[in-house]
C-alpha positions in Angstrom: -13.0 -8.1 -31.3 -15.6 -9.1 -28.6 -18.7 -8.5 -30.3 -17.0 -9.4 -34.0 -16.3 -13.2 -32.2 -19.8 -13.6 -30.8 -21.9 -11.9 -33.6 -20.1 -14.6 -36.3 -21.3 -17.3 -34.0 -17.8 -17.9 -33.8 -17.3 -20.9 -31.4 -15.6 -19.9 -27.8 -14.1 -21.2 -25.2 -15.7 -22.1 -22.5 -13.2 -20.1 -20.1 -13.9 -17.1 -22.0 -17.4 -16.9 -23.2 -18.2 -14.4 -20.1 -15.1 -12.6 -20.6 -14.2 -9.3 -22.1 -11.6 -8.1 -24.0 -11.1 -12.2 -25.2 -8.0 -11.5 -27.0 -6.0 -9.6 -24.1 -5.4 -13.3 -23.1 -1.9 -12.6 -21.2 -2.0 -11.5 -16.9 0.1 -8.5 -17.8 -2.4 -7.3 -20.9 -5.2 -7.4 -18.1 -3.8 -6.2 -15.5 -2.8 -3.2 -17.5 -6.1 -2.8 -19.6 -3.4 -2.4 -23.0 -2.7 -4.9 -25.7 1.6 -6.0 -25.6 1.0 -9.4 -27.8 -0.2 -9.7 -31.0 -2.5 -12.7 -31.5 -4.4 -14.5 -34.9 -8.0 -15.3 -34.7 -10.9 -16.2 -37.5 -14.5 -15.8 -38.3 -17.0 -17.0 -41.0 -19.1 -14.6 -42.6 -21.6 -15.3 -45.2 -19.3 -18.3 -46.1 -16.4 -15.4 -46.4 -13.5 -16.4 -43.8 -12.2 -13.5 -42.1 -8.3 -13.8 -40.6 -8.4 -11.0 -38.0 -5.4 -10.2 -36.4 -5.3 -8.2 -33.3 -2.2 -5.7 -33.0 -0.5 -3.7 -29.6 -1.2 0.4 -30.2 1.8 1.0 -28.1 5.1 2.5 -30.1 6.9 0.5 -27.5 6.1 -2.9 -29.1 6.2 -1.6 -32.4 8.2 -4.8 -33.2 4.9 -6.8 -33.0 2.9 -4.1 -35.0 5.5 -4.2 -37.9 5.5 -8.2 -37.9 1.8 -9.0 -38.3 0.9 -6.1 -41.0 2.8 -8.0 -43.3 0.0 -10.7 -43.1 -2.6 -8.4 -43.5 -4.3 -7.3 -46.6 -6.1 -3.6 -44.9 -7.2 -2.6 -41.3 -9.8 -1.2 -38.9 -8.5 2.0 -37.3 -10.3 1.8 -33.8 -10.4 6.0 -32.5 -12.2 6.7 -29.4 -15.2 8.6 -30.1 -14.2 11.8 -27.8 -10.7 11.0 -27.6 -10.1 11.1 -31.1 -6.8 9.7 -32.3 -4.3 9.1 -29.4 -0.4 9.6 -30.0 0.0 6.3 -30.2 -2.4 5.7 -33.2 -0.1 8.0 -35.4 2.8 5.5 -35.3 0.6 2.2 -36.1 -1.0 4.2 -38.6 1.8 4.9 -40.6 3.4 1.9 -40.4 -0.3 0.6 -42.5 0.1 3.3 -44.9 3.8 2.2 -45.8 2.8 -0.9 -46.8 -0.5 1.0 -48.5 -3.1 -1.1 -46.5 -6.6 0.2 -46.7 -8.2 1.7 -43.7 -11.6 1.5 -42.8 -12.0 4.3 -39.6 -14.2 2.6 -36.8 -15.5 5.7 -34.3 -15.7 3.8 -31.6 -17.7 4.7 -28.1 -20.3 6.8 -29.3 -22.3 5.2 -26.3 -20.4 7.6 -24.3 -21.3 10.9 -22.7 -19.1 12.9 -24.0 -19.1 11.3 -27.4 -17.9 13.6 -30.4 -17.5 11.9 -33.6 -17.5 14.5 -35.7 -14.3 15.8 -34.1 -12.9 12.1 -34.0 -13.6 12.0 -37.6 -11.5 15.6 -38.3 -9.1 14.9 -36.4 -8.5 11.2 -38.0 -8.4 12.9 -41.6 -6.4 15.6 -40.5 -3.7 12.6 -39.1 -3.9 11.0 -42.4 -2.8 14.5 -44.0 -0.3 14.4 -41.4 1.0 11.2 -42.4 1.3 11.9 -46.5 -1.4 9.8 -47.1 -3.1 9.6 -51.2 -6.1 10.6 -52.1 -7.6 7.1 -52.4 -6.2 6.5 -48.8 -7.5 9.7 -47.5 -10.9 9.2 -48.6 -11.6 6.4 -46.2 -15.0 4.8 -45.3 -16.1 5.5 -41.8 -18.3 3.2 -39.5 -19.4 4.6 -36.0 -20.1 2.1 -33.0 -20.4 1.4 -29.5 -19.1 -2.1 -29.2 -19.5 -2.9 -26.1 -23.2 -3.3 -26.8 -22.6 -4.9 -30.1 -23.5 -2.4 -32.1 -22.2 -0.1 -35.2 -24.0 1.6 -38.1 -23.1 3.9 -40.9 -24.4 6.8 -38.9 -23.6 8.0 -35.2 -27.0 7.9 -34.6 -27.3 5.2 -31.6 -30.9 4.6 -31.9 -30.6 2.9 -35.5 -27.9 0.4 -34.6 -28.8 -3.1 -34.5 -25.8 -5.4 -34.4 -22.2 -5.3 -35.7 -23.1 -6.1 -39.5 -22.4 -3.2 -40.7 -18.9 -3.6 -40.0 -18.4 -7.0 -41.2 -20.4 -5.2 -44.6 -17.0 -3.2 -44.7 -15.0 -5.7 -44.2 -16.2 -7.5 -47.4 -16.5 -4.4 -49.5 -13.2 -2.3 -49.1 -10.7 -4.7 -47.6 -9.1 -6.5 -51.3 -9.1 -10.4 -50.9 -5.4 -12.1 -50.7 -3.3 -11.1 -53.6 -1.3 -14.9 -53.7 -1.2 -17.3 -56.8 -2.1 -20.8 -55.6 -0.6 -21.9 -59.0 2.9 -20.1 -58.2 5.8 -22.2 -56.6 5.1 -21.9 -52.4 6.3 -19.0 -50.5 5.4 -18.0 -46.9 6.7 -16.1 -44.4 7.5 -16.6 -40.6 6.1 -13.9 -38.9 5.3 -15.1 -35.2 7.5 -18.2 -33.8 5.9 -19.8 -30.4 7.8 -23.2 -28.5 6.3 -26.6 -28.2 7.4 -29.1 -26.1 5.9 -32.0 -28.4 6.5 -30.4 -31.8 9.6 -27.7 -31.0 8.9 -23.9 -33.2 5.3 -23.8 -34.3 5.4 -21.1 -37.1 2.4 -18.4 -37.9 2.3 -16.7 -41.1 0.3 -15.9 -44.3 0.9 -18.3 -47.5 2.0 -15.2 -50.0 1.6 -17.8 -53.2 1.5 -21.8 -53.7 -0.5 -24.6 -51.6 0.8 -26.3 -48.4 0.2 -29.5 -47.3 0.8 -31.5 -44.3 3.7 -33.8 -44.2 4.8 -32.2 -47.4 9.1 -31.2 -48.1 9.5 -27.6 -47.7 12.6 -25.9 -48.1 14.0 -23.4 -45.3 16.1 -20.4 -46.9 17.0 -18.2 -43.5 18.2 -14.3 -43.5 21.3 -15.0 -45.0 19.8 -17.6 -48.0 21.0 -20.5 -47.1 18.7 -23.4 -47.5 17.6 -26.9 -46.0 15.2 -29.3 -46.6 12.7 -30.0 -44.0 9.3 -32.4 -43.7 6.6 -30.4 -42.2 4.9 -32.7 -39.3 2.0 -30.7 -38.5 -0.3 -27.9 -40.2 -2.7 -25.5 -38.5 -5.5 -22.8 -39.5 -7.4 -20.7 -37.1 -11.1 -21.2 -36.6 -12.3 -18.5 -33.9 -9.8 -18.4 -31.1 -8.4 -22.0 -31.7 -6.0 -23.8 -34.1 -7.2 -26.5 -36.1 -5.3 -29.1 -37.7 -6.3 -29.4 -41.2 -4.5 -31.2 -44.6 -4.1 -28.5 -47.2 -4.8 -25.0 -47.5 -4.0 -22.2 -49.8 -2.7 -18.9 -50.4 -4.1 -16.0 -48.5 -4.6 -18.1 -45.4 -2.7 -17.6 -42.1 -1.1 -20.9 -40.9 0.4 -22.4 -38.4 3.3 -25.3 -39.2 5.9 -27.3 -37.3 8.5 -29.4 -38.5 11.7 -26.5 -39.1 13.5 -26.4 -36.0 16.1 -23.6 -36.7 13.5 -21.0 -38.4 13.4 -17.8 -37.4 11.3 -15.0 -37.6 11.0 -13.0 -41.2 12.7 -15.8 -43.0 10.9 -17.8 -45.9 9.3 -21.7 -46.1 9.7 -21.7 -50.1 8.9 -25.0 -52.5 11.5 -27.7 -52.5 12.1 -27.7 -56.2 11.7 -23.8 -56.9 12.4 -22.0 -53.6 12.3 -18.3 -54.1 12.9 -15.9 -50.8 10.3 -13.5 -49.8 11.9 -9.5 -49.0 13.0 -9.8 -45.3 11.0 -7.7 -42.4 12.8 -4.8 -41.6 11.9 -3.6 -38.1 12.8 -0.3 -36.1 16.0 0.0 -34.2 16.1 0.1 -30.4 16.9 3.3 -28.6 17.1 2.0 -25.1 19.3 0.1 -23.4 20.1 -1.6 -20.2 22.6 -4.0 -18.4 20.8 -7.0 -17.3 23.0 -9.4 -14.8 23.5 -12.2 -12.3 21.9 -11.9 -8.8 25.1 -10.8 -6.8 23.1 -9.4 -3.5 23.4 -11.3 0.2 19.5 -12.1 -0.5 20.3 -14.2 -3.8 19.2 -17.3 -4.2 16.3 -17.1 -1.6 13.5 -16.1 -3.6 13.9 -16.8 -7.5 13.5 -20.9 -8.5 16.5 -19.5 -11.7 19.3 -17.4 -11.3 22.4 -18.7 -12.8 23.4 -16.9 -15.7 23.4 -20.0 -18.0 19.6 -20.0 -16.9 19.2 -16.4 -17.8 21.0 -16.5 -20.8 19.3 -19.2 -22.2 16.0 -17.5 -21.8 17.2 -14.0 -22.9 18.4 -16.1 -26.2 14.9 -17.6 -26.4 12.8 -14.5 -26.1 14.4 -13.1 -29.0 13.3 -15.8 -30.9 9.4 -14.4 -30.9 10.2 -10.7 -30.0 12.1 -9.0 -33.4 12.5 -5.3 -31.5 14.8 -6.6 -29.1 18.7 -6.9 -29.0 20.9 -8.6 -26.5 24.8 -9.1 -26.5 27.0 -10.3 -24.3 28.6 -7.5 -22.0 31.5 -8.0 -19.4 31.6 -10.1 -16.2 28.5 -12.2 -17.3 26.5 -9.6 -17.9 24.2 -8.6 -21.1 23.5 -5.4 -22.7 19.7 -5.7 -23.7 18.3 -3.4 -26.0 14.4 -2.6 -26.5 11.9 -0.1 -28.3 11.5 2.0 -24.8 11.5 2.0 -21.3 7.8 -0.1 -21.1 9.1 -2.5 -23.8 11.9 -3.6 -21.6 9.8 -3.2 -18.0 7.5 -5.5 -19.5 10.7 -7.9 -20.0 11.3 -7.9 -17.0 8.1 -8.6 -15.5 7.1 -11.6 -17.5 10.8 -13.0 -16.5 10.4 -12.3 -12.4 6.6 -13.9 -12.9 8.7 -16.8 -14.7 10.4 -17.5 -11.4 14.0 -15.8 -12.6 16.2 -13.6 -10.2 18.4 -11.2 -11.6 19.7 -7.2 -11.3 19.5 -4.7 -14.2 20.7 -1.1 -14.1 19.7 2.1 -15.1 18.4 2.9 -18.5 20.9 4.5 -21.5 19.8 5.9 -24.7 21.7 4.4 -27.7 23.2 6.6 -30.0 24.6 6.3 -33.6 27.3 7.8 -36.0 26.1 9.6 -39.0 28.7 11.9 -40.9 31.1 12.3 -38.0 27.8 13.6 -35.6 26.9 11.6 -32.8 23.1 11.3 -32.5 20.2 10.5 -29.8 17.2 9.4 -29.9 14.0 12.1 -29.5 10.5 11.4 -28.8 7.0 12.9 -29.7 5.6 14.1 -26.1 1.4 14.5 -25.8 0.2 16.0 -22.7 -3.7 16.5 -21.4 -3.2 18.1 -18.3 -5.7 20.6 -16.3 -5.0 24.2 -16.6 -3.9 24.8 -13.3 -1.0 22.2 -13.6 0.5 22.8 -16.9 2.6 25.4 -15.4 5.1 22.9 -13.8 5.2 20.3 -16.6 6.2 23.0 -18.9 8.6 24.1 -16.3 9.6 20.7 -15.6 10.4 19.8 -19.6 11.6 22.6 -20.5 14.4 21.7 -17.8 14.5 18.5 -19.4 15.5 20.2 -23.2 12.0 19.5 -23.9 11.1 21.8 -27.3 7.4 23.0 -27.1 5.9 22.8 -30.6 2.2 23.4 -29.8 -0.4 24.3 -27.1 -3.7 24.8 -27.0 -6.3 25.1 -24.4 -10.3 23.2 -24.4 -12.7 23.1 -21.4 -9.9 23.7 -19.3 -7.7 21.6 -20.3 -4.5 22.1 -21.7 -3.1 19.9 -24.8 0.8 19.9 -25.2 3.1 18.9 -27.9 7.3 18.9 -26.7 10.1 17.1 -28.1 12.0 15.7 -25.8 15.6 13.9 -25.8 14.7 10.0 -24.8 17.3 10.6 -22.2 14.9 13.9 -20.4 11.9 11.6 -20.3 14.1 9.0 -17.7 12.1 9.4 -14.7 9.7 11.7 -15.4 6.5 9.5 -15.8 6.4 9.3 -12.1 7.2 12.9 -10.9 4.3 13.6 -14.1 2.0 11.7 -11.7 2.2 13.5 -8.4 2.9 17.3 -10.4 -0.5 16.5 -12.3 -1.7 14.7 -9.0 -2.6 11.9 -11.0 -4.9 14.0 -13.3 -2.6 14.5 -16.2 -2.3 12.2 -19.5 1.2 11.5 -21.2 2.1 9.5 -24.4 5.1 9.6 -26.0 6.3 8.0 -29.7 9.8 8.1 -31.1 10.4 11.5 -33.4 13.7 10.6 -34.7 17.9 10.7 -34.3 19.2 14.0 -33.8 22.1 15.7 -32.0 22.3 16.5 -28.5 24.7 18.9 -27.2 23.3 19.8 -24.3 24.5 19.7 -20.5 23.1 17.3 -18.3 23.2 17.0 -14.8 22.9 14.1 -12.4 20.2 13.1 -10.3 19.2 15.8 -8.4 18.4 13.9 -5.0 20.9 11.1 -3.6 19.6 8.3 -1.8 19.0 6.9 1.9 21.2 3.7 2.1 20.4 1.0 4.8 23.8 1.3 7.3 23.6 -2.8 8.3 22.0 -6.0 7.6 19.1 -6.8 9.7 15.3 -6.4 9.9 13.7 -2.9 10.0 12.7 -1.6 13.3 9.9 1.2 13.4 11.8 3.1 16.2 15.1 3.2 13.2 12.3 4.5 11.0 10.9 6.9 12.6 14.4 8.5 13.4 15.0 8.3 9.7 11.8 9.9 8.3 12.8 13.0 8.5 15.6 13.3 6.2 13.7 11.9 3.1 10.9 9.4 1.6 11.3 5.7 2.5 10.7 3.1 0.7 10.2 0.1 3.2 7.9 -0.6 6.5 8.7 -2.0 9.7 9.5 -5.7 10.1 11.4 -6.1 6.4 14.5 -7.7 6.0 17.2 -5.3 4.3 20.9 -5.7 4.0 23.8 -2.9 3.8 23.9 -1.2 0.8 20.7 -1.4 -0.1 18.8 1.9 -0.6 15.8 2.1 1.4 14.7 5.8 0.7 14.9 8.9 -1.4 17.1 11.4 0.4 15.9 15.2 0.6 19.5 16.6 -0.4 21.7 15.7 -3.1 24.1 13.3 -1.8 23.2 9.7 -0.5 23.5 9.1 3.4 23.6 6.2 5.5 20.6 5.4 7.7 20.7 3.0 10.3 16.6 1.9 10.4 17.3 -1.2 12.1 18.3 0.5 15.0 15.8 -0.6 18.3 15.1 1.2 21.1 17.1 0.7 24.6 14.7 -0.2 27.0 15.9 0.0 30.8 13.5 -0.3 34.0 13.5 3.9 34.5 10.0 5.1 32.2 9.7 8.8 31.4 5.7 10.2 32.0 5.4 10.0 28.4 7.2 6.6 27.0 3.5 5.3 26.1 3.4 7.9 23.1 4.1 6.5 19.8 5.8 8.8 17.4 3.7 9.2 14.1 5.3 7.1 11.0 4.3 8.2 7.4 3.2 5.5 5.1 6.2 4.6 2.7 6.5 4.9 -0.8 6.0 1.6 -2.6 8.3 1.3 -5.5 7.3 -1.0 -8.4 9.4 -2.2 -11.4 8.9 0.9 -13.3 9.2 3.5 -10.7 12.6 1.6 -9.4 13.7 2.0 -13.1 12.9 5.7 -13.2 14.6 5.9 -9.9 17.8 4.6 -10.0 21.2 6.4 -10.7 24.2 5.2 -13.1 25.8 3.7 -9.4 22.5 1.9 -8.2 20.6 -1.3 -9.1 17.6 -2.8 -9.4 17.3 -6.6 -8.0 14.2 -8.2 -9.1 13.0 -11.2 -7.5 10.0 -12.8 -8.1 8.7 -11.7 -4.4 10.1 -8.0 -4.0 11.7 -5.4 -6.4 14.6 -3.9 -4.7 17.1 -1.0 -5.5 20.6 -1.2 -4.1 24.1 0.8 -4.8 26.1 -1.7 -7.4 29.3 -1.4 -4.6 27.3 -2.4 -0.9 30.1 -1.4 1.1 30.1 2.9 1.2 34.2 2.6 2.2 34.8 1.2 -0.8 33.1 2.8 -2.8 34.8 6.2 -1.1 37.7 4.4 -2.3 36.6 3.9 -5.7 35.6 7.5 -6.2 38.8 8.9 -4.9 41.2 6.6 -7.5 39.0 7.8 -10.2 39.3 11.1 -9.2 
């Protein structure tokens, strides 16, 4: 995207001009070197405009994949030159060949070391053979580059690149133009909805036939074809990374409009005197799950700036204006159930609220299941591994103890490729204890396989938890008495509060620590009393590792200063009671 913007003379903004990666725009798409968002952008090329749009390759926000290739009319397939197609690249890619897109395979990186594109390029064919793709499909045209220098060429051959023409060449020659009517009555469809302050839902989509105009009447038929009249108060094209306001354009063009205020996304802005609906988008169903509710801990209030559930409500109700994949519903005791695509789709949730200033607690993930012919089924997922030799041992141990299904291994320069499918449900946790059995070494991607039944056992968390015994502020002599028994969580110095679990206990059931506990001093001193007792550096648990955590009777409390995990009953004698009534 870099090199296509600058090579078109495409005019930038002056914040970004010494950027990379131009279109990861967002903190979180930085921070995490991945694209969540998907954004609109333009480029002239021999007096051809180009409407590029820039997807996620995540299954997780497969919402925003399956939005925007509705606009488009074909794709580049970016694969990493020695990589060759990741996991991930199977789902986007046949969500494309669904709606029979044509692919033009970029080999991308042959600047590196270790570059092999002929085995990029196999391995791409063999995925579209995978993926039941035709024989017009199959027999895609193939440009290698290494982008980062602004460069690509028909041949992986380095030395005879020059610039990125060559890719632009493709563009022009394989990708069909828009297939619209401008003589046909309007049609477009809403496929990305953004809020305004000055001019409310600003709404992105392709014109599928017709001309729009600004100012002109449009009619408004939403997803269950009712219709209203509305006057269209501004009108918007992209040139480069900006919008610009414009009169008229036609069909084939991606747009920008205000003027609708209750539009939604997937429903149609149709001609006043001959509306006609365009099909509806029909997006993936959520698998995962989790509680979301008010801040109910003694530290609420201090730290968030919005915690009150009308506050949270309101903008739980207003993300699922722009985000399709998700689902929220109103569960008991002001609480709401909100479903996602995965784990990192609703983490990612999360994070953008806390950074928003919002306070709130959620609880552990749950898999959804569904009905089908009197069988209850669960959700399964496509698990690739690249792990060294030496540790695939213990991840084969460890899923297999997680009904994970092997389905293929094989072995390259000493490193190990593996293929499992795995219950959603197995994978809770795991990323984490992946990490430190791999020692950081090992690669995992996972996609969603499909519903099937699951009839296996499945036991609890094996470890219980280290809860704090009092309220107070952590004192390193407490700490140092409490090491022993587990892996904490906190330092010296931090303000906790009873009930709130401050380490990972090395047995199975939780205990109650007192870390806040100071030493006596008295005027008699032992030989030694200048020793200081060594204290291991604590675990720091982020938002994703507190998710993978936490059991069905613990929380998370996010803040927008510290993530916390806490039991959902503080007091441990009432939750003795509790246990005892139930059983």
């Amino acid at each position: 995207m870099d090199a296509l913007l600058r090579q078109s003379k495409t005019k930038l903004n002056k914040n970004v001009i010494d950027e990379t990666c131009i279109m990861d725009s967002n903190d979180l798409e930085r921070e995490r070197g991945i694209t969540i968002f998907s954004k609109n952008a333009s480029v002239v090329y021999n007096g051809t405009k180009i409407n590029i749009i820039d997807t996620p390759g995540h299954a997780d926000f497969g919402g925003e994949v399956e939005r925007v290739l509705a606009m488009a009319d074909g794709c580049l397939l970016l694969v990493d030159a020695k990589e060759g197609p990741m996991p991930q690249t199977r789902f986007v890619l046949r969500k494309a060949l669904e709606m029979k897109h044509r692919i033009i395979v970029v080999i991308n990186k042959v600047d590196k070391v270790e570059a092999r594109p002929d085995f990029a390029l196999n391995k791409t064919f063999d995925l579209f053979m995978d993926l039941g793709a035709d024989d017009h499909t199959a027999d895609f045209p193939v440009i290698y580059a290494a982008t980062r220098e602004g460069k690509a060429g028909l041949d992986s051959d380095l030395s005879k690149m020059v610039d990125i023409t060559d890719i632009f060449e493709a563009i022009i020659k394989y990708i069909p133009p828009p297939k619209g009517d401008i003589d046909k009555p309007l049609q477009m469809l809403a496929t990305t909805i953004k809020g305004d302050n000055f001019k409310g839902r600003i709404v992105t989509g392709r014109i599928s036939n017709g001309i729009i105009r600004s100012g002109q009447e449009v009619m408004h038929i939403n997803h269950l074809g009712v219709m209203k009249k509305y006057k269209l108060t501004s009108l918007y094209t992209y040139e480069g990374l900006e919008k610009k306001e414009i009169e008229e354009t036609v069909a084939g063009d991606i747009v920008a409009v205000s003027g609708i205020p209750d539009i939604n996304i997937g429903e149609t802005i149709a001609d006043p005197i001959n509306p006609i609906a365009l099909p509806l988008l029909f997006i993936d169903e959520p698998t995962v799950k989790m509680v979301f509710s008010i801040n109910d801990s003694p530290f609420a209030g201090k730290e968030g700036e919005f915690g009150s559930s009308r506050q949270i409500n309101e903008r739980l109700q207003k993300e699922l204006e722009t985000d399709m994949a998700l689902k929220v519903a109103d569960g008991p005791n002001a609480t709401w159930i909100v479903s996602g695509r995965g784990e990192l789709h609703l983490a990612i949730l999360i994070e953008r609220l806390r950074r928003e200033g919002y306070e709130f607690q959620v609880s552990s993930p749950q898999v959804i299941s569904k009905e089908e012919n009197g069988k209850k089924l669960y959700p399964f997922e496509q698990v690739y591994i690249e792990v060294p030799e030496e540790y695939s041992g213990i991840v084969i141990q460890k899923l297999g103890s997680r009904h994970g299904e092997m389905k293929e291994m094989y072995t390259e320069n000493g490193i190990v490729f593996l293929e499992f499918i795995v219950p959603t449900r197995g994978l809770f946790g795991y990323r984490g204890q992946f990490l430190t059995d791999t020692r950081g070494l090992g690669i995992i991607n996972t996609a969603f396989y499909k519903y099937l039944p699951d009839e296996k056992e499945w036991r609890p968390r094996e470890q219980g938890s280290l809860v704090a015994h009092e309220t107070g502020k952590t004192r390193l002599y407490g700490l140092v008495n409490v090491q022993d028994r587990g892996i904490l969580f906190i330092g010296s110095g931090v303000d906790v509060y009873k009930g709130q679990v401050v380490g990972q206990n090395n047995r199975s059931q939780d205990i109650s620590v007192n870390i806040c506990k100071e030493k006596q001093l008295s005027n008699m001193r032992a030989k030694n009393d200048g020793a200081t007792e060594h204290f291991d550096t604590p675990k720091t648990m982020g938002l994703e590792a507190a998710l993978e955590y936490i059991g069905e009777d613990e929380l998370v409390e996010v803040t927008p200063l510290n993530i916390r995990i806490r039991k959902k009953i503080l007091d441990e004698t009432e939750e003795r009671r509790r246990q005892k009534n139930l059983g």
